[in-house]
C-alpha positions in Angstrom: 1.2 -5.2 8.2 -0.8 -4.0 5.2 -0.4 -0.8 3.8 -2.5 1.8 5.1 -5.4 2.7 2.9 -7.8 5.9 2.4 -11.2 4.2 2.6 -12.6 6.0 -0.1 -9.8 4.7 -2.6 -10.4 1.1 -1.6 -13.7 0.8 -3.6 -13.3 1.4 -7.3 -16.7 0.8 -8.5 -19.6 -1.5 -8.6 -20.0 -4.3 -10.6 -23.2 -5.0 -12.3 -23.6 -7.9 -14.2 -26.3 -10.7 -14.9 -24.6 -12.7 -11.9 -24.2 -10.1 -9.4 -27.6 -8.8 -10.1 -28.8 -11.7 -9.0 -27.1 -12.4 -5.9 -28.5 -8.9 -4.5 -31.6 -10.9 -3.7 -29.6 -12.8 -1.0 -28.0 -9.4 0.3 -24.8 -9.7 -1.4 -23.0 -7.4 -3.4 -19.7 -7.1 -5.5 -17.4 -4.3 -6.4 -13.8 -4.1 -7.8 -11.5 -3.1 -5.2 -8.0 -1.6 -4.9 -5.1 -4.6 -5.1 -4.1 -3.7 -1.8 -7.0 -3.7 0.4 -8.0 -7.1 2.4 -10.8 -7.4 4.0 -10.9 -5.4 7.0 -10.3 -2.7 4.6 -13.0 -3.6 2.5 -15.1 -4.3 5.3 -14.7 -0.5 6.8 -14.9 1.0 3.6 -18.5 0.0 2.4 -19.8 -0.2 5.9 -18.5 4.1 5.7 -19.9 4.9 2.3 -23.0 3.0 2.5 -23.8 3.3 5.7 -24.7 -0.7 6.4 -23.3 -3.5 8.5 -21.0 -6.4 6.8 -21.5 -9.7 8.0 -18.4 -11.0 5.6 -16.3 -10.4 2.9 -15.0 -12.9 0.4 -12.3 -11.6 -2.6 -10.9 -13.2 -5.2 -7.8 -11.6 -7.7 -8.9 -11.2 -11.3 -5.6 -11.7 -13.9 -6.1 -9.1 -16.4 -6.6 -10.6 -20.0 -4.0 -10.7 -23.1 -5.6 -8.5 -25.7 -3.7 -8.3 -29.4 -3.5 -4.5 -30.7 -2.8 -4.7 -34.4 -1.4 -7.7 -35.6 1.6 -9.1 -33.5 1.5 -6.9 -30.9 -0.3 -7.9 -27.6 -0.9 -6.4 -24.3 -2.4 -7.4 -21.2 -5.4 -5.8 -19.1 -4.4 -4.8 -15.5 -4.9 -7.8 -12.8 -7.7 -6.7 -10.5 -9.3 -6.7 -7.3 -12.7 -8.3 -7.1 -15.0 -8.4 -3.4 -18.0 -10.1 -2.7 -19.9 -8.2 0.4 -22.9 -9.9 2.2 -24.9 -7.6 4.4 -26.5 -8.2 7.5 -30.4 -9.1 7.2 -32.8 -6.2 6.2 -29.7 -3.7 5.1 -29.5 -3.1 1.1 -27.4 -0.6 -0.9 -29.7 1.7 -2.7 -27.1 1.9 -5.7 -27.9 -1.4 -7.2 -31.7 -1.2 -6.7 -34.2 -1.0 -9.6 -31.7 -2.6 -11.9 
């Protein structure tokens, strides 16, 4: 059983790039999510905030890059969450229109 989830903490924000931008023309729409949500989750918490109807969800986990800081030392970026929402025919989200 998954753990249980506030639904606002499941979104972590939008993501707006070239890509995504474009795939809001066939009423879909992407957003980093929390590690531990699934889809259900994900599901309820745009269809809450938003106020729309999700036909599906698709997600995909997102390994956090190696980075160097200085000259031998490296890091790596956090893995992350990333969900692909389609919505039901006619609903939009107002937050990525006009961009």
């Amino acid at each position: 059983m998954p753990k249980a989830i506030h639904p606002y903490e499941v979104l972590r924000r939008p993501l707006v790039t070239e890509k995504t931008t474009m795939l809001a023309g066939h009423n879909k729409y992407a957003f980093a999510v929390a590690l531990g949500a699934n889809k259900l989750q994900i599901r309820e918490a745009v269809e809450k905030a938003f106020n729309v109807h999700v036909e599906a969800v698709n997600t995909m986990r997102v390994r956090g890059k190696i980075k160097r800081m200085g000259r031998r030392r490296g890091g790596q970026q956090p893995d992350w969450k990333k969900a692909v929402v389609t919505l039901r025919a006619g609903d939009q989200i107002q937050l990525f229109e006009g961009i």
